[in-house]
C-alpha positions in Angstrom: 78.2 106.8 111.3 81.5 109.1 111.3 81.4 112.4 111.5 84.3 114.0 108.7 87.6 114.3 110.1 89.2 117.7 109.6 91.5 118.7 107.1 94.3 118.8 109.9 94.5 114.8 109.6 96.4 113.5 112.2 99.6 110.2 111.5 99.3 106.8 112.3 101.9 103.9 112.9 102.7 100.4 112.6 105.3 98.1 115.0 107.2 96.1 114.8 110.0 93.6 114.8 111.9 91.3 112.0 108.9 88.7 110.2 108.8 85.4 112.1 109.5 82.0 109.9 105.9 81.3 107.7 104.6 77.9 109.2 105.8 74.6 107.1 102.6 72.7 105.9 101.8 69.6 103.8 98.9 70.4 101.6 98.5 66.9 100.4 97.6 65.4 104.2 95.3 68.8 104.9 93.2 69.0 102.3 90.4 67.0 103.6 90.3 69.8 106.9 91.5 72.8 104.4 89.2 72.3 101.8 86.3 72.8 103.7 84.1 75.5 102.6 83.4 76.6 105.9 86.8 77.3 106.7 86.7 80.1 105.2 84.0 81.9 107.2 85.6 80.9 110.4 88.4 83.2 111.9 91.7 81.3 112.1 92.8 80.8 116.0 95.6 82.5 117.3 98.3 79.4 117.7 97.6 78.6 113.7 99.2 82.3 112.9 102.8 83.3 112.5 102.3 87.4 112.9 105.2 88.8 111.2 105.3 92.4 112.9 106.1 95.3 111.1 109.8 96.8 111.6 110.8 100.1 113.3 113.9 101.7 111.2 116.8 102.7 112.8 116.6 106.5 114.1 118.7 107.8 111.5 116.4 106.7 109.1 113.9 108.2 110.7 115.2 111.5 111.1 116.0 111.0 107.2 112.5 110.5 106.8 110.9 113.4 108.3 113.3 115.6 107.1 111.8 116.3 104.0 109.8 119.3 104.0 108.9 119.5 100.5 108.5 117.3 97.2 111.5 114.7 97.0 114.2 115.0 94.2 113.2 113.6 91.3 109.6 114.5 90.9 109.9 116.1 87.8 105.8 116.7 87.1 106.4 117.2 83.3 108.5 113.7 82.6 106.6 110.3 82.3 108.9 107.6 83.2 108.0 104.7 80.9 105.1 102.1 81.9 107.8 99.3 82.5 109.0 100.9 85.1 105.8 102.3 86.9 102.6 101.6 87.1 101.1 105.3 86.6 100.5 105.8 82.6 99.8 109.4 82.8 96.6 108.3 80.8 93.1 108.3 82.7 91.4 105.1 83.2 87.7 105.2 82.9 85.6 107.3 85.0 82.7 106.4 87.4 79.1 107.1 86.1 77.7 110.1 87.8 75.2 108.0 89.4 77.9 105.5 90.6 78.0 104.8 93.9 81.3 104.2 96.2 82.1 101.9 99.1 85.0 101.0 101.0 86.1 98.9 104.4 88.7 100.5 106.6 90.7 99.3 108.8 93.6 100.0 110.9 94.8 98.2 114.3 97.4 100.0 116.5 96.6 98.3 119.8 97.2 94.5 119.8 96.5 92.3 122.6 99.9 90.5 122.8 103.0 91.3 123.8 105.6 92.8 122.0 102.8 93.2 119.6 101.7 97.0 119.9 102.0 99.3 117.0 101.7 102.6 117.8 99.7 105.5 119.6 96.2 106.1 117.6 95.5 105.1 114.1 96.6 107.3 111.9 96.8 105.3 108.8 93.2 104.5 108.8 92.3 108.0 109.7 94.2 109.5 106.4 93.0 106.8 104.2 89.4 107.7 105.7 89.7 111.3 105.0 91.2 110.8 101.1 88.2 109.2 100.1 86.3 112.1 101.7 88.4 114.4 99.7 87.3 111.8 96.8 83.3 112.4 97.0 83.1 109.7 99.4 80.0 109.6 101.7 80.9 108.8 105.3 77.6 106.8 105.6 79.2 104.3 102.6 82.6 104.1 104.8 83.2 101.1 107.2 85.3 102.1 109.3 86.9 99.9 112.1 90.0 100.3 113.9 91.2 100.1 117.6 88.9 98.6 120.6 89.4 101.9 122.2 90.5 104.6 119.2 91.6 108.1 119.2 88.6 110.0 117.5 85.9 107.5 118.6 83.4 109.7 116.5 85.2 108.7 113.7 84.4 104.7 114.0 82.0 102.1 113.3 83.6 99.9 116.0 87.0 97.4 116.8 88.3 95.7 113.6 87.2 92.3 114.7 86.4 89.5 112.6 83.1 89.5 112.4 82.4 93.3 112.3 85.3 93.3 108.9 83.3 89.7 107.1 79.8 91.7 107.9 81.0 94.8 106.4 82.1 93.3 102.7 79.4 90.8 102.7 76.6 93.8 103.7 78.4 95.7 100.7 78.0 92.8 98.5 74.7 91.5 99.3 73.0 94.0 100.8 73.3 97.8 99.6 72.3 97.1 95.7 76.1 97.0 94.5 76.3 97.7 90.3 78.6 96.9 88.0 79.4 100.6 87.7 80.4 101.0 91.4 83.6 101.3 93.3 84.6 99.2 96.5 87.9 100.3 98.3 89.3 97.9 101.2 92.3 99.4 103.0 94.1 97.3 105.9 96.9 98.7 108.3 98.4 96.5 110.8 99.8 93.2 111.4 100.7 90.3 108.7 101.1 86.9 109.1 101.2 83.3 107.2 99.2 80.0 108.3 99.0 76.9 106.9 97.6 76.6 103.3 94.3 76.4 103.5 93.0 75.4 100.1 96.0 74.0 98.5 97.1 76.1 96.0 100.1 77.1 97.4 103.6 76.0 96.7 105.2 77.2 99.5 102.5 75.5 101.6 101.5 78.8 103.4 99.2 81.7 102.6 99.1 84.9 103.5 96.7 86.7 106.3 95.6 90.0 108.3 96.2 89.7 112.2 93.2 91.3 113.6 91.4 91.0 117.8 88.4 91.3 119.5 90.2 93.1 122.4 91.3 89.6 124.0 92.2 87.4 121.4 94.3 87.1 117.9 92.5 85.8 115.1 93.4 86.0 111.4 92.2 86.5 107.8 93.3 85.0 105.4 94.3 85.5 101.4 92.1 82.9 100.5 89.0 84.2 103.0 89.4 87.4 101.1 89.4 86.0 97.9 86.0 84.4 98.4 84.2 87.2 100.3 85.0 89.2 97.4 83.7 86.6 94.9 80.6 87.6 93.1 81.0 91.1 93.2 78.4 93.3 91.2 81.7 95.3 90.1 85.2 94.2 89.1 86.2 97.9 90.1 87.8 97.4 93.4 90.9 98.8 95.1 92.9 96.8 97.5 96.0 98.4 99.5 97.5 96.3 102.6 99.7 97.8 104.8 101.6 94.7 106.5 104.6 92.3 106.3 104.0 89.6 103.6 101.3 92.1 102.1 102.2 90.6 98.3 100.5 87.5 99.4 97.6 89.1 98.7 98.2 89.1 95.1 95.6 86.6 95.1 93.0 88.8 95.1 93.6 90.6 92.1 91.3 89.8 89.4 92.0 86.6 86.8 89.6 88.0 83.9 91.5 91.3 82.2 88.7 91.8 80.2 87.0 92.8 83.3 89.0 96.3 83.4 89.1 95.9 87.0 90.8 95.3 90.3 93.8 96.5 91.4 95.8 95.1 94.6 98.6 97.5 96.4 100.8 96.2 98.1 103.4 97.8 100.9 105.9 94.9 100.8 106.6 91.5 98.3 104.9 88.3 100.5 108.6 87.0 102.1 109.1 90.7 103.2 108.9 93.2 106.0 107.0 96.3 106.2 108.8 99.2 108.5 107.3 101.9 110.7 107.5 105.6 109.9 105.9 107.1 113.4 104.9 105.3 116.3 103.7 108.3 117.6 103.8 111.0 120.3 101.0 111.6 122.6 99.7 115.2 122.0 101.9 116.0 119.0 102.1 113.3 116.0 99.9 109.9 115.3 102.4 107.1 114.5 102.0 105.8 110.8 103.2 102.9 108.4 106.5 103.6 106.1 104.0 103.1 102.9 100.8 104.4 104.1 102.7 107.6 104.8 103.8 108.3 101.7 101.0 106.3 99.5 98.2 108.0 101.4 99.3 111.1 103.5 102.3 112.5 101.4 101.1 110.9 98.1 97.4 111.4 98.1 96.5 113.9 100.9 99.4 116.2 100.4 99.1 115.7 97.1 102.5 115.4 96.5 102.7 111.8 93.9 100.3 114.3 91.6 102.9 113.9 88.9 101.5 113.4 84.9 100.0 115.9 82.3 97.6 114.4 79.5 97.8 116.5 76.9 99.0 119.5 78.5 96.6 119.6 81.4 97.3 118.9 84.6 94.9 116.1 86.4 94.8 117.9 89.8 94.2 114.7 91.7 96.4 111.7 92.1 95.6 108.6 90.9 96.1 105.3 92.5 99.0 104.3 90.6 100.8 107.7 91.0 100.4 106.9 94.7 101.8 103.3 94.1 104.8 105.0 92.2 105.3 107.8 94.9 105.6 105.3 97.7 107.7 103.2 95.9 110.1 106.2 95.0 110.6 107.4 98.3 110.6 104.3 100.7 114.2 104.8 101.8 117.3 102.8 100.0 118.5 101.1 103.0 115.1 99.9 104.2 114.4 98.5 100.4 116.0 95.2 101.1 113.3 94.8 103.3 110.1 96.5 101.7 109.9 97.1 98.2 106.1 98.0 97.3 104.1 95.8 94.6 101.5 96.4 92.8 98.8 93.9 90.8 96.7 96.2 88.2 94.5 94.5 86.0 92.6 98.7 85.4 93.4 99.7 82.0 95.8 102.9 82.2 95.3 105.0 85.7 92.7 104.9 88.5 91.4 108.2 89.9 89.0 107.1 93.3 85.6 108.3 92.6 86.3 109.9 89.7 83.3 110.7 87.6 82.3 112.5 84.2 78.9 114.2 84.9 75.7 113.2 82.8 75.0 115.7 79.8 
């Protein structure tokens, strides 16, 4: 499969322009047509989507941005802010079993067939999120990875984040490599959001949420409610969710109904009614272009280790945990963009989630 990208990891981006109006539906006259349960196998066409693009600041506020050359004000690692207000507890959740095994579906799309539609140079996003769980004991062999038709790093791909290649990749994960309830599943999306019609109904706005993803010609879409039912039936309720897009809170859906379960947690870069900004579109030769949140959730948070922020009792984790992460990005996503995008997070794990953290067998 890949081959492990080096420690010098290189920055993605994300376009964009100001989220398009979410498509008016009447759930009562589609519910025969939305309904059906093969509907949600099927990629949803091009002219059903609304892509709501991500936004590129303006430059002061990305010279404000890259600026920073060090850990922002504020990150005082000895003071835990109280739970209401973050989602990190300072507390470790439960750990993997040695034996566990880990999974997870990447995906990032720079290069969209459509005007006014393209996000950045290379795929940077993807390609830190790919090397974090590498730095988390994550075997490249056990990482889908699928990102632009023609990528930067094409050693470091399992092919273009199309439909069919994403829907293979969970259900082959699911069905296929003898998942347990002791495993972990990670699926990480950067790119383009978008709404459609309801599709099942249970919406009161009449629209659900989707990822905008090609086949190198043509726009299809994923939606909240495919997800949700691809990752039905899962072996384990332990499964990370981050979505870097516009209207990414719509994803909410996905998180996981039974608490009991100790499981699933959903990140989110934006609320669903919101837009997500650019931090890098990129320079050829010098920089990859990246997301606002996927920067500082997974390259400044978890790479560079800078969201590392709790002590339980008295020692220090070393690691960051998901919900640092969370906390980090939220922090440091700049005031005037938070109007905009303001980070959510659904976490139904008990106290803090450390990716392929594992207590060995005595």
């Amino acid at each position: 499969m890949k081959k492990i990208l080096s420690l010098a990891i290189i920055f993605c981006c994300v376009l964009a322009v100001p989220v398009v109006a979410a498509m008016k539906s009447n759930p009562a006259n589609d519910n025969a047509n939305q309904n059906n349960k093969s509907d949600l196998f099927r990629p949803i066409h091009a002219t059903d989507i609304k892509i709501a693009k991500k936004e590129i600041p303006s430059l002061d506020i990305i010279k404000e941005m890259k600026s920073r050359t060090e850990t922002p004000p504020g990150q005082d690692k000895k003071k835990k802010p109280s739970v209401e207000e973050n989602a990190a507890t300072g507390i470790l959740g439960d750990a993997l079993n040695e034996n566990a095994n880990k999974y997870a579906v990447i995906i990032g799309i720079c290069d969209y067939p459509v005007a006014d539609a393209y996000l950045c140079w290379a795929d940077g996003d993807s390609l830190n999120m790919y090397q974090a769980l590498i730095n988390s004991g994550y075997n490249s062999d056990n990482i889908y990875m699928y990102r632009d038709t023609v990528p930067n790093h094409p050693e470091i791909t399992d092919g273009p984040a199309t439909f069919i290649n994403i829907k293979n990749a969970v259900f082959d994960i699911r069905d296929n490599r003898g998942l347990k309830e002791a495993d972990e599943v990670v699926f990480f999306f950067s790119g383009h959001g978008g709404s459609i019609n309801d599709i099942s109904g249970d919406e009161a706005d009449g629209k659900d949420e989707a990822l905008v993803v090609h086949d190198g010609n043509n726009i299809t879409g994923i939606s909240d409610d495919m997800l949700k039912d691809w990752f039905s039936n899962f072996a384990t309720s332990r499964i990370i969710f981050i979505f870097d897009t516009c209207l990414a809170g719509g994803m909410n859906d996905l998180a996981d109904e039974d608490p009991s379960d100790n499981g699933r947690v959903v990140v989110m870069a934006t609320a669903e009614d919101k837009s997500a900004y650019v931090y890098s579109r990129g320079i050829v030769g010098v920089e990859e272009g990246e997301g606002v949140f996927s920067h500082f959730f997974v390259n400044e948070g978890i790479l560079q280790g800078w969201a590392d922020k709790y002590y339980e009792d008295g020692n220090h984790y070393g690691q960051v945990v998901i919900e640092e992460a969370f906390d980090y990005a939220k922090q440091n996503i700049p005031t005037r963009l938070k109007r905009r995008q303001t980070p959510v997070i659904s976490d139904m794990f008990t106290n803090d989630l450390l990716l392929g953290y594992y207590l060995p067998v005595s």
